[in-house]
Jmol script that loads the backbone (N, CA, C; Angstrom):
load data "model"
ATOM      1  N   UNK A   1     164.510  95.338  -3.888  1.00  0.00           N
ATOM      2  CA  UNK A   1     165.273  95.506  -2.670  1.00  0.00           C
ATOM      3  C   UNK A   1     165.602  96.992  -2.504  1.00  0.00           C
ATOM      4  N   UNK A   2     165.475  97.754  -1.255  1.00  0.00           N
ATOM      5  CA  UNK A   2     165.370  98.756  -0.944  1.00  0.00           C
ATOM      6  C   UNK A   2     167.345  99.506  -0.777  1.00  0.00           C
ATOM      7  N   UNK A   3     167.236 100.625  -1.123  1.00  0.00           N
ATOM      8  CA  UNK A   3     169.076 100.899  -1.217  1.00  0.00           C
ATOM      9  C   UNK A   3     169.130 101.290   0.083  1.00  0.00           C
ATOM     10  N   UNK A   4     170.226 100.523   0.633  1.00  0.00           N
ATOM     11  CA  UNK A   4     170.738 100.414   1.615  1.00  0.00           C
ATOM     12  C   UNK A   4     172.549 100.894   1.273  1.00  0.00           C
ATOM     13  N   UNK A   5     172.931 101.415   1.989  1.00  0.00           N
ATOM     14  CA  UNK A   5     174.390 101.423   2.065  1.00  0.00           C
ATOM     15  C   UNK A   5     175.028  99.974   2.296  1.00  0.00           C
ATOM     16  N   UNK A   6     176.022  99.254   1.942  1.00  0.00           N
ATOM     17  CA  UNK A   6     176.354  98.560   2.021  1.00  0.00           C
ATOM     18  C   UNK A   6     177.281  98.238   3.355  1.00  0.00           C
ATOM     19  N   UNK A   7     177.852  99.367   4.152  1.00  0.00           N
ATOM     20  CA  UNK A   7     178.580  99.365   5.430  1.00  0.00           C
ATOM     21  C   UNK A   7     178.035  99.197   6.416  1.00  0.00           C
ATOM     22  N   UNK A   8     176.159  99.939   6.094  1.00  0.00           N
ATOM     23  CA  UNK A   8     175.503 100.109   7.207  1.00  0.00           C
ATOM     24  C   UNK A   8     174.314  98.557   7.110  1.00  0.00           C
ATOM     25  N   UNK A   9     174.713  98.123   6.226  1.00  0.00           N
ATOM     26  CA  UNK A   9     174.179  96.534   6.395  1.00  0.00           C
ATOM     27  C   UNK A   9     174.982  95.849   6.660  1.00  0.00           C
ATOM     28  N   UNK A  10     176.575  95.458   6.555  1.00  0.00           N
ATOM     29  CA  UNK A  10     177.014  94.773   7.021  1.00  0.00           C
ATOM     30  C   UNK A  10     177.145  94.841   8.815  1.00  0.00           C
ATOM     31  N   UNK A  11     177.033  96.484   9.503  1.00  0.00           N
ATOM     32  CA  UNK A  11     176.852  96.974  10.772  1.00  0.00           C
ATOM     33  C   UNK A  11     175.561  95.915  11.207  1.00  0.00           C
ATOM     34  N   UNK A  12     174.350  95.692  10.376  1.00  0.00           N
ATOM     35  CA  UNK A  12     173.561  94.883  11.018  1.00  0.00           C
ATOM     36  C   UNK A  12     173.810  93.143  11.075  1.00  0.00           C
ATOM     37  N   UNK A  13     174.435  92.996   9.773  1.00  0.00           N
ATOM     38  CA  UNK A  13     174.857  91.539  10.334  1.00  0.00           C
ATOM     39  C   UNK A  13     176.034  91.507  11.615  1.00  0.00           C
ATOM     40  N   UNK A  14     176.553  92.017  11.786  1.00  0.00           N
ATOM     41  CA  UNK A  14     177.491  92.384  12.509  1.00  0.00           C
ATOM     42  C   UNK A  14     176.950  92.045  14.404  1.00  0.00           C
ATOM     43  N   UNK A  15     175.780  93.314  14.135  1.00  0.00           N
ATOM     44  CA  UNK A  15     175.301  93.628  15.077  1.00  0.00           C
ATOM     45  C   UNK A  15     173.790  93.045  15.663  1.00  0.00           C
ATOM     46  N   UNK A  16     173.590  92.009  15.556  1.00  0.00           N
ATOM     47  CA  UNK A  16     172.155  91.840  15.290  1.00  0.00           C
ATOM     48  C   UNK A  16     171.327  92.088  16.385  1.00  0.00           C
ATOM     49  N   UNK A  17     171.814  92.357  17.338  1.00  0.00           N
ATOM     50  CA  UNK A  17     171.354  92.532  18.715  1.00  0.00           C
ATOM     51  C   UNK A  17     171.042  94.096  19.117  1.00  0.00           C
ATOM     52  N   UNK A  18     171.899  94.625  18.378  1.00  0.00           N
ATOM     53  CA  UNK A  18     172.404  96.230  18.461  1.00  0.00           C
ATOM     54  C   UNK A  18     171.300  96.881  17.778  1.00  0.00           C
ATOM     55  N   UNK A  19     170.578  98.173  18.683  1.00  0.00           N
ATOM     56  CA  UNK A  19     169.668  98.930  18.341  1.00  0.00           C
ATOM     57  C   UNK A  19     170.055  99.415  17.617  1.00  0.00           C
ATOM     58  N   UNK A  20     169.634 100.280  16.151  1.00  0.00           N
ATOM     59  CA  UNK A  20     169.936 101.528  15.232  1.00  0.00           C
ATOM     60  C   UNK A  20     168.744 102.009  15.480  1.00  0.00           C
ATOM     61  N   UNK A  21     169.261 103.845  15.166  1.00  0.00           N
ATOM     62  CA  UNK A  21     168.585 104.717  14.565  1.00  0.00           C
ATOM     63  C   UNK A  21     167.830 105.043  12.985  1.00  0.00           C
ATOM     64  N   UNK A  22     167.065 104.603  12.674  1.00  0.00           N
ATOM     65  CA  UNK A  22     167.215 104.244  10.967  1.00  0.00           C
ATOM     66  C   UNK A  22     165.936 105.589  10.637  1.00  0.00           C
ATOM     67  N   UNK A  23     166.539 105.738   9.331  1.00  0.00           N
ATOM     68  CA  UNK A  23     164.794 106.407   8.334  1.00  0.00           C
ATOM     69  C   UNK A  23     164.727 105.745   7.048  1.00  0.00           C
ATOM     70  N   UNK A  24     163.350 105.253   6.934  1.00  0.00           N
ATOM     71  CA  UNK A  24     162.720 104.128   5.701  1.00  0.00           C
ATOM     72  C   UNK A  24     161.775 104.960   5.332  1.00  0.00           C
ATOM     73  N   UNK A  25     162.295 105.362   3.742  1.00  0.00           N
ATOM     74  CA  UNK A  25     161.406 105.609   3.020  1.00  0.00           C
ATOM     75  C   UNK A  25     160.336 104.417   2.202  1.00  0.00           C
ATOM     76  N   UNK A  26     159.085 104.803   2.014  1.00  0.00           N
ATOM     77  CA  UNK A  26     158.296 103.689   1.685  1.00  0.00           C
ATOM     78  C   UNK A  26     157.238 104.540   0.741  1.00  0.00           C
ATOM     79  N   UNK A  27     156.881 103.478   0.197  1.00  0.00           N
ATOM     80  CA  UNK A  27     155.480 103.974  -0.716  1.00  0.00           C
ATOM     81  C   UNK A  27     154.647 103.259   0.159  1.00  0.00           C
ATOM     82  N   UNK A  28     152.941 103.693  -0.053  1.00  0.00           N
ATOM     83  CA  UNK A  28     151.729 103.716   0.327  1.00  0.00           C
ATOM     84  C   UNK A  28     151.630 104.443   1.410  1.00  0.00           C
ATOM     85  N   UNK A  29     150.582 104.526   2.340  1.00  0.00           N
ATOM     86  CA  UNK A  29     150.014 105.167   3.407  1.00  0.00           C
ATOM     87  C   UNK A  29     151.046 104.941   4.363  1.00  0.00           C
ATOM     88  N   UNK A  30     151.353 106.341   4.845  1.00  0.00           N
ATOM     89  CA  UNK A  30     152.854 106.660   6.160  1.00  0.00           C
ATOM     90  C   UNK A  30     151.758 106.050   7.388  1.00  0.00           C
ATOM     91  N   UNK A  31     150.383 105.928   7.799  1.00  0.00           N
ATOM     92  CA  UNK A  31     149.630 105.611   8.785  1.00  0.00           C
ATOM     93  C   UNK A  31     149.711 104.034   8.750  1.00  0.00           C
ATOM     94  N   UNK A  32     149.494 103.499   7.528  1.00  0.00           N
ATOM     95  CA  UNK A  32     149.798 102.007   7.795  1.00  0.00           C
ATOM     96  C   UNK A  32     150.728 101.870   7.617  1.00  0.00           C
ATOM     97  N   UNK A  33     151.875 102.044   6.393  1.00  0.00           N
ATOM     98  CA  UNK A  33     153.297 101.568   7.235  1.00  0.00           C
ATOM     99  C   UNK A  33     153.526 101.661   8.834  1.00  0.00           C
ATOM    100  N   UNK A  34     153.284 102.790   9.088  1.00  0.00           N
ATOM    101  CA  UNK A  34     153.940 102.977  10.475  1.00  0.00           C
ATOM    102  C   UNK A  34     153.488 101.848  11.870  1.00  0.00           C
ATOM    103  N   UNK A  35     152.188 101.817  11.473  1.00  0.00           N
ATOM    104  CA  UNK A  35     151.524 100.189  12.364  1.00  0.00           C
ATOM    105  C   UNK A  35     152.064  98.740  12.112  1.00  0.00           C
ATOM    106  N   UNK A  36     152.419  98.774  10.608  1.00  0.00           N
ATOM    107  CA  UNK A  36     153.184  97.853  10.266  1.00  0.00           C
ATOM    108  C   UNK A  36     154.551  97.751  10.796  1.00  0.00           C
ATOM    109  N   UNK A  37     155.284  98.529  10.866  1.00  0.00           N
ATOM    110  CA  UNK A  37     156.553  98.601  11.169  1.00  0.00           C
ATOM    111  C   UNK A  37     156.841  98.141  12.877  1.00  0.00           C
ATOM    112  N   UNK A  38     155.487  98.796  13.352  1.00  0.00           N
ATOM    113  CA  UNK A  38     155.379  98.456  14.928  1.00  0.00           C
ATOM    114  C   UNK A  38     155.315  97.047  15.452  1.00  0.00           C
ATOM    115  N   UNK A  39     154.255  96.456  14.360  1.00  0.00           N
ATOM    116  CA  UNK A  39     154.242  95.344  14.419  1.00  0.00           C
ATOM    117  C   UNK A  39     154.974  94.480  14.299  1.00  0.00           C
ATOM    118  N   UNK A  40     156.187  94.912  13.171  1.00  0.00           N
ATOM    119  CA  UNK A  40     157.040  94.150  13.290  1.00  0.00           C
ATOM    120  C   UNK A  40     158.503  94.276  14.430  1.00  0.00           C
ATOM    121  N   UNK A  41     158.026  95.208  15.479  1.00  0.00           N
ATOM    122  CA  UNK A  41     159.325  95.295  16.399  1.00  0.00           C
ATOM    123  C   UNK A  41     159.849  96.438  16.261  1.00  0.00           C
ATOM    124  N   UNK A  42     159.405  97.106  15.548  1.00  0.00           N
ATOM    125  CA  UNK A  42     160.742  98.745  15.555  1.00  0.00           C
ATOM    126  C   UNK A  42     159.433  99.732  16.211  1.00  0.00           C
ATOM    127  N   UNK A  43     160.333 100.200  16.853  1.00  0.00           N
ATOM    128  CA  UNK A  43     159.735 102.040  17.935  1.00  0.00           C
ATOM    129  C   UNK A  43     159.514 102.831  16.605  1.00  0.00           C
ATOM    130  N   UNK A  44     158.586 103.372  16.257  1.00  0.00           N
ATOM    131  CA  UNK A  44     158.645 104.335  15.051  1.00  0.00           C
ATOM    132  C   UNK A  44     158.522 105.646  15.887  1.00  0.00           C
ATOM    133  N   UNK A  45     159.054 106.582  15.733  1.00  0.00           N
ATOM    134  CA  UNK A  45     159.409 107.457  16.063  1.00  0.00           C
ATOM    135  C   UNK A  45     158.438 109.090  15.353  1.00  0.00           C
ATOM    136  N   UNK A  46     158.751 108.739  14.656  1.00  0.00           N
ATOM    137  CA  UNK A  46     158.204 110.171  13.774  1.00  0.00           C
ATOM    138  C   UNK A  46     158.011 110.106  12.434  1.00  0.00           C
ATOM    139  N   UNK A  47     156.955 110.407  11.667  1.00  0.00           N
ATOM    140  CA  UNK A  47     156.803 110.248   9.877  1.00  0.00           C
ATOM    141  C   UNK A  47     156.900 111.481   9.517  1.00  0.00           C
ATOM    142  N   UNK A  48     157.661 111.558   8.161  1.00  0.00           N
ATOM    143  CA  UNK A  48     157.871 112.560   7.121  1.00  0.00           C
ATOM    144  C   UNK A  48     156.910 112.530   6.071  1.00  0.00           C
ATOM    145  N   UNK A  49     155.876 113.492   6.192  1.00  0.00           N
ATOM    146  CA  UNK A  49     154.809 113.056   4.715  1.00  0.00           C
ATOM    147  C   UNK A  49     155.120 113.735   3.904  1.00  0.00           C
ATOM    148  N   UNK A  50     156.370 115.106   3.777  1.00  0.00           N
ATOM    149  CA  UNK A  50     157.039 115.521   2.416  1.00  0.00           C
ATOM    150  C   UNK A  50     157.851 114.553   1.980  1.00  0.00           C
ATOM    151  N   UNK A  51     158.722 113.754   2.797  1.00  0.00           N
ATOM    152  CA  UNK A  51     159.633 112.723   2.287  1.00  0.00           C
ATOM    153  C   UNK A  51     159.214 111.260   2.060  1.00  0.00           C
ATOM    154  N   UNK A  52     158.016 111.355   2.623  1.00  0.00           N
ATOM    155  CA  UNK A  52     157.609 109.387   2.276  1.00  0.00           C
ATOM    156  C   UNK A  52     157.974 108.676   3.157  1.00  0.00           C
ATOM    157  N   UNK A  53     158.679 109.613   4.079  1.00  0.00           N
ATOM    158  CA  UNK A  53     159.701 108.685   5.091  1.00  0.00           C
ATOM    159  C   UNK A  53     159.371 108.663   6.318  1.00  0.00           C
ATOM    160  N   UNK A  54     160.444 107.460   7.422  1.00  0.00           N
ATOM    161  CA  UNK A  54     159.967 106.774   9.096  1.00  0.00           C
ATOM    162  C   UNK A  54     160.736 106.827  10.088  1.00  0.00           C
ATOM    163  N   UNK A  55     161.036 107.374  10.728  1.00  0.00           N
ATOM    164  CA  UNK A  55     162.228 107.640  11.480  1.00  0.00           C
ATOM    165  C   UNK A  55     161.838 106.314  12.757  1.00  0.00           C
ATOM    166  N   UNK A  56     162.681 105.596  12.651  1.00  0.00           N
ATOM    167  CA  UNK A  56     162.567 104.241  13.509  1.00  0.00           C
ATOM    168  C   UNK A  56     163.734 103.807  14.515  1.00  0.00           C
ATOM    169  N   UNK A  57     163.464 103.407  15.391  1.00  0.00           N
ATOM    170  CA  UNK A  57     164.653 102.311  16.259  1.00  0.00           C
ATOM    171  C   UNK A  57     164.439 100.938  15.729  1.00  0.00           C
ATOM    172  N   UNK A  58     165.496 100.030  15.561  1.00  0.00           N
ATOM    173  CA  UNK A  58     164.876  98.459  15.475  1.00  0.00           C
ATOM    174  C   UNK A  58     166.394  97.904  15.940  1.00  0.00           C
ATOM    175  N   UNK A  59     166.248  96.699  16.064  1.00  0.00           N
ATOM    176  CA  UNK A  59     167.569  95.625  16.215  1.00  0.00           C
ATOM    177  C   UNK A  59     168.131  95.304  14.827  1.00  0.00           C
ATOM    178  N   UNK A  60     169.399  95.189  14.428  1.00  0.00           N
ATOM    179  CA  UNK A  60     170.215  95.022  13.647  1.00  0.00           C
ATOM    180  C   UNK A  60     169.554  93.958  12.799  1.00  0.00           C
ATOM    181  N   UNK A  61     168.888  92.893  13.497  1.00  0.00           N
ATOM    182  CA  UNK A  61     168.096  91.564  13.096  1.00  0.00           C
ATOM    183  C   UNK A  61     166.863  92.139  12.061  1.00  0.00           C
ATOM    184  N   UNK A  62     166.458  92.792  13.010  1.00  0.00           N
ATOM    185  CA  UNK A  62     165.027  93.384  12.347  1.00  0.00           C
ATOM    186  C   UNK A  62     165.176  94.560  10.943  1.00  0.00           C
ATOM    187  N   UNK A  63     165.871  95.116  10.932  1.00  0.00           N
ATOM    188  CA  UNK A  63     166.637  96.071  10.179  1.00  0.00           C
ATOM    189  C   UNK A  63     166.283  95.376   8.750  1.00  0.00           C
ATOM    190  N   UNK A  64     167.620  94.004   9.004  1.00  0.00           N
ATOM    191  CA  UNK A  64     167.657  93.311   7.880  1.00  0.00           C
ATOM    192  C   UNK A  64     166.231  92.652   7.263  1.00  0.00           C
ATOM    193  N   UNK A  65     165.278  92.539   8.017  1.00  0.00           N
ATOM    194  CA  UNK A  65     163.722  91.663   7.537  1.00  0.00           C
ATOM    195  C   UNK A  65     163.252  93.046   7.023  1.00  0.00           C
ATOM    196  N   UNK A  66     163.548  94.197   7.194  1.00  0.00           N
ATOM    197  CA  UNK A  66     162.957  95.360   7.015  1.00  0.00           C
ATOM    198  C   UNK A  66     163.401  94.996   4.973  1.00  0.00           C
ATOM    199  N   UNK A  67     164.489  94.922   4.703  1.00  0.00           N
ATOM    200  CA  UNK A  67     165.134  94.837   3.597  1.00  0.00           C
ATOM    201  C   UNK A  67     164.307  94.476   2.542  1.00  0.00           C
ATOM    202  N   UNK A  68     163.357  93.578   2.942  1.00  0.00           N
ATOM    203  CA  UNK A  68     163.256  92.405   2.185  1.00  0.00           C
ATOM    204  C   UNK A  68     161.231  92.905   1.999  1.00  0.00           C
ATOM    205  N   UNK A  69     160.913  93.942   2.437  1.00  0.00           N
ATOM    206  CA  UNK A  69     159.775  94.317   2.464  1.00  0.00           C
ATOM    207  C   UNK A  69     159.711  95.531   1.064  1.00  0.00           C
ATOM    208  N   UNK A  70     158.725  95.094   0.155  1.00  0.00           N
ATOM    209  CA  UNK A  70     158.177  95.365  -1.494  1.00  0.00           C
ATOM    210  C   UNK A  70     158.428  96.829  -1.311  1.00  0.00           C
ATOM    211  N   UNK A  71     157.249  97.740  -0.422  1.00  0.00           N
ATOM    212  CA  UNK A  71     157.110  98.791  -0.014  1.00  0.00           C
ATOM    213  C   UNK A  71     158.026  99.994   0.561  1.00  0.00           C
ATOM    214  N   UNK A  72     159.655  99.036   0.958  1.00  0.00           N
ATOM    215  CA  UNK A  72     160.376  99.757   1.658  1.00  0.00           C
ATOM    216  C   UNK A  72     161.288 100.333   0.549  1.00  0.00           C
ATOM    217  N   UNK A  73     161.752 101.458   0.275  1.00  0.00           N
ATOM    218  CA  UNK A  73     162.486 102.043  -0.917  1.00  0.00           C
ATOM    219  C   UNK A  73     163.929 102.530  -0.360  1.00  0.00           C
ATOM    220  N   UNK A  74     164.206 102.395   0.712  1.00  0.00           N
ATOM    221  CA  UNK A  74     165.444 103.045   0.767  1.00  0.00           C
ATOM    222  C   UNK A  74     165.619 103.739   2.351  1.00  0.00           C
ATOM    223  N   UNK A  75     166.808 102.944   2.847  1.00  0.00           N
ATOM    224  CA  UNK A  75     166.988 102.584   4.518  1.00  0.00           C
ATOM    225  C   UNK A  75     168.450 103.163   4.859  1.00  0.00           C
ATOM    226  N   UNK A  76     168.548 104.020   5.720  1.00  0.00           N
ATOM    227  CA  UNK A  76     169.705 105.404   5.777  1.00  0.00           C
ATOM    228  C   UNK A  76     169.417 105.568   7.399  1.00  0.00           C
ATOM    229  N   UNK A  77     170.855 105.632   7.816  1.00  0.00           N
ATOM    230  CA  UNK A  77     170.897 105.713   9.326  1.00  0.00           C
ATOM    231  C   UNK A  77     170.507 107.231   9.717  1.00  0.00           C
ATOM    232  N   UNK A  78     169.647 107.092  10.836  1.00  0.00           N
ATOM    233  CA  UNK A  78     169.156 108.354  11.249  1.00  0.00           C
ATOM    234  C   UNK A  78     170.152 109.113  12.089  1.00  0.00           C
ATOM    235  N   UNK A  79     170.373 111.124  11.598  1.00  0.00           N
ATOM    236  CA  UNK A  79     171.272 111.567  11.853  1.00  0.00           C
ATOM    237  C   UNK A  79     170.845 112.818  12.308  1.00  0.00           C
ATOM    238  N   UNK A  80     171.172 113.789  12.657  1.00  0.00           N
ATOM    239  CA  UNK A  80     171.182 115.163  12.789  1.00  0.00           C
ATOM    240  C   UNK A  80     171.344 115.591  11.859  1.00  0.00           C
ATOM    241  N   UNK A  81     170.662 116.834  11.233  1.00  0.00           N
ATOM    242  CA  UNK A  81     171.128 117.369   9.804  1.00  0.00           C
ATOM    243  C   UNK A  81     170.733 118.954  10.862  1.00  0.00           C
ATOM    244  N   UNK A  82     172.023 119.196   9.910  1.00  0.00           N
ATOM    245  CA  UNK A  82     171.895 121.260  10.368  1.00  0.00           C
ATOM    246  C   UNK A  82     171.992 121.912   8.978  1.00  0.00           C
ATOM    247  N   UNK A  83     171.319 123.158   9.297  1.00  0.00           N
ATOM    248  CA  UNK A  83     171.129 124.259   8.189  1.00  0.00           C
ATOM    249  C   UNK A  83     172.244 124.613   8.277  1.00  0.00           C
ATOM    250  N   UNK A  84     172.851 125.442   7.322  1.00  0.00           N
ATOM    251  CA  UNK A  84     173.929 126.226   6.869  1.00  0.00           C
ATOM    252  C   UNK A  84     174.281 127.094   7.971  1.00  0.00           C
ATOM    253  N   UNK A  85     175.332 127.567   8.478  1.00  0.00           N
ATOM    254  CA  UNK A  85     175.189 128.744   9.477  1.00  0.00           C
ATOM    255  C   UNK A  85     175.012 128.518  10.682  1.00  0.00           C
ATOM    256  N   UNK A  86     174.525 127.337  11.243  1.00  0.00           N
ATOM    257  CA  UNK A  86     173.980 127.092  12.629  1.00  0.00           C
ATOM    258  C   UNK A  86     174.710 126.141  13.488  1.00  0.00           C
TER     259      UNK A  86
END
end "model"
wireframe off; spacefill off
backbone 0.3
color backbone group
């Protein structure tokens, strides 16, 4: 099971209807995850091939089926990050 924050999963039972912003890191190919992920309902947005990682939209519902996938390593709400200074 992939680490999830525990606040930001209960936000999806919560919410199951409710879009998030998410990034899923995964092992194997970022080209087939990312078809995969489509397939299963989430907008993929953009891949990280230094980080392994998927910058996605999905429903709170879908989020949680995301959980439960071998490949998925670790599911963190997507944010703005700034450099030092800026």
């Amino acid at each position: 099971m992939p680490k999830v924050d525990p606040g930001l999963r209960q936000e999806w039972k919560d919410a199951e209807r409710k879009q998030f912003s998410l990034v899923v890191r995964v092992t194997g190919d970022l080209d087939t995850r990312s078809e995969t992920l489509s397939d299963l309902g989430c907008q993929v947005k953009r891949a990280f091939r230094l980080t392994n990682s998927i910058s996605l939209r999905c429903t709170g519902a879908t989020a949680l089926t995301l959980t439960r996938r071998p490949w998925i390593t670790r599911v963190e709400r997507d944010s703005i990050v700034k450099a030092l200074g800026s």
